[in-house]
N, C-alpha and C positions, 0 to 999 in steps of 0.2 A: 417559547420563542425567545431567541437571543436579538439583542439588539448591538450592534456594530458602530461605533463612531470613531468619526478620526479625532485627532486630542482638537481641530479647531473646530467641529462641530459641537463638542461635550464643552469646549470653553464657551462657544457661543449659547449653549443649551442655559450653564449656569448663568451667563449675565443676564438672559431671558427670565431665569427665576426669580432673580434678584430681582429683578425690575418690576416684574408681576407683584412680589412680597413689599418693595418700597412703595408704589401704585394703591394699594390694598392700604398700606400704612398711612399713609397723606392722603386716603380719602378720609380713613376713618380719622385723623387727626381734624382733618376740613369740617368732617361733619361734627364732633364735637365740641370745635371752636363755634361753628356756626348755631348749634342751639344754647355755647354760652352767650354768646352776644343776643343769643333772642331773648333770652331770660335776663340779660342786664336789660334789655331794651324793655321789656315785659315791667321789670321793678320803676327804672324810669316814669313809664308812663304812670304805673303806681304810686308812686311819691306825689306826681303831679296832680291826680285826682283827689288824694288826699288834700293840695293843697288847696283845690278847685273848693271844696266842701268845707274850709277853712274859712277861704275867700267869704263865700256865700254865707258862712254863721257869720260873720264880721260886716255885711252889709255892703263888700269893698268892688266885690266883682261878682257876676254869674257866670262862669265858664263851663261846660259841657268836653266830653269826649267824642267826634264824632266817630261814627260807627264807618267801618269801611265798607264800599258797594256790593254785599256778597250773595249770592244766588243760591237756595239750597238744592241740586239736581235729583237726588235719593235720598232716601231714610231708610234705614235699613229694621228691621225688628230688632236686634240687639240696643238700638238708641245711634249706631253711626250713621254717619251720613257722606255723600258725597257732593261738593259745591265748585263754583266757581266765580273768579271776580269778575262783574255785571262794567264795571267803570273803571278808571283812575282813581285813586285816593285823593281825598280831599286833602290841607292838613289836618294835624290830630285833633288841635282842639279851637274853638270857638265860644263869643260870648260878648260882652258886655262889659263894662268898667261904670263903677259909681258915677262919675262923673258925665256919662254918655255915650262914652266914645265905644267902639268895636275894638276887640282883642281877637287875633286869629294867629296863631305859631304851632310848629309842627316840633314834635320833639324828637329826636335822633341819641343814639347813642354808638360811644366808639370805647374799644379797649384801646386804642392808641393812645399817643400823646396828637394826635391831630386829628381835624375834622373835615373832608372834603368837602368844597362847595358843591358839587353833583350830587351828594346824597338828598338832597331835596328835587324834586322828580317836576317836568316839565308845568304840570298841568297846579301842582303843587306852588311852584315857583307863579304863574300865572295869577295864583287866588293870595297870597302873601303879597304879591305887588300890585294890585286891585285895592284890597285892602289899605295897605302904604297910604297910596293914594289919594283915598277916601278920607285918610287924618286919623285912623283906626291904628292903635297898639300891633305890631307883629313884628314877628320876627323867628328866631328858633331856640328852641331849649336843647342845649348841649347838654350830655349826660359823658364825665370824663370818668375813669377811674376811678378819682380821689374828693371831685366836685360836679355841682353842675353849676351852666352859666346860660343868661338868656341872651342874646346875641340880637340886637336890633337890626330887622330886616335892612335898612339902613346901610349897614357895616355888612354883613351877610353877603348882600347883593353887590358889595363893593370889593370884595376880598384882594381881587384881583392890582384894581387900581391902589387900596392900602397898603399891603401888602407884596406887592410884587409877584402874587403869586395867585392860584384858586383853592387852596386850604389855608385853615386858622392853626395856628397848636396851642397847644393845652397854655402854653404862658401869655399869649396874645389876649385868648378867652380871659385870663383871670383878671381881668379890668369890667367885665363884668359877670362876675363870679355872684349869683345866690344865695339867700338865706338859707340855710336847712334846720327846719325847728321840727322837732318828735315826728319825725317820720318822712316830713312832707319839705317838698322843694318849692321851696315861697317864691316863683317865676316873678312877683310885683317888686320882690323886694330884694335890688343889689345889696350884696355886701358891703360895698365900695360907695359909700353914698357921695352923695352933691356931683356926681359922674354922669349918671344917663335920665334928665330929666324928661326923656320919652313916655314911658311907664305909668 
């Protein structure tokens, strides 16, 4: 069987391929930007557990990761499973400070040079300003690049009126920019001291 085209159907055939092959190309670009940023996100929260466990041998703080609301629906014999999320996320983590007080910040992470105020999720926003409130530590832990910074809910929630805008970038953040000692992202302790006597 021959197939017949005019030269503007064969031209429109190729830009159909092309688009198909570019399509295919920027998903799979999409999808492997999207499991890098999980895996920075992943290390992130990493760092910070570590620093959790730091805290706690030093007497300074008890903080915890909470666990996300998730539903197991099957288990398969092989050890898989298939689930779904039961709630909204809480933030990430939760706890206590020597002194009394409540500590509750949700940690994010961006390959940018900027951090969007939206990535903090309604119900999330909700429990950090609850929190606030209450005279409890929170805020967010920024994971950049190069640092992380813990961001006082405070400034956070204000980006807009500070800023002029609803993101930070990465040069804003470094005013309160992080310890990072063997491993662990010391969210208690700015780099930048006599700055954010919140903490």
């Amino acid at each position: 069987m021959s197939l017949h085209l005019t030269e503007e159907e064969y031209s429109a055939l190729q830009a159909k391929r092309r688009n198909e092959r570019a399509t295919v190309k920027s998903r799979a670009e999409g999808s492997f930007a999207s499991m890098r940023n999980n895996a920075d996100g992943q290390r992130l929260e990493g760092r910070i557990k570590a620093a959790c466990g730091y805290y706690r041998d030093q007497g300074r703080a008890y903080v915890e990761k909470i666990p996300e609301p998730f539903r197991t629906t099957h288990t398969y014999r092989d050890g898989t499973f298939t689930g779904r999320f039961i709630a909204n996320a809480q933030p990430d983590f939760m706890g206590i400070l020597a002194d009394g007080r409540g500590i509750c910040f949700e940690a994010k992470h961006t390959g940018a040079d900027r951090i969007n105020q939206n990535v903090v999720t309604k119900t999330q926003w909700e429990t950090l300003e609850n929190f606030c409130r209450a005279g409890a530590s929170s805020g967010v832990c920024v994971g950049f690049p190069d640092m992380e910074a813990f961001i006082p809910w405070t400034v956070w929630r204000n980006m807009k009126e500070l800023y002029g805008r609803k993101y930070m970038t990465r040069e804003e953040a470094e005013q309160f920019r992080i310890q990072y000692y063997n491993g662990y992202a010391l969210f208690l302790d700015y780099e930048h001291k006599n700055e954010h006597k919140g903490l």
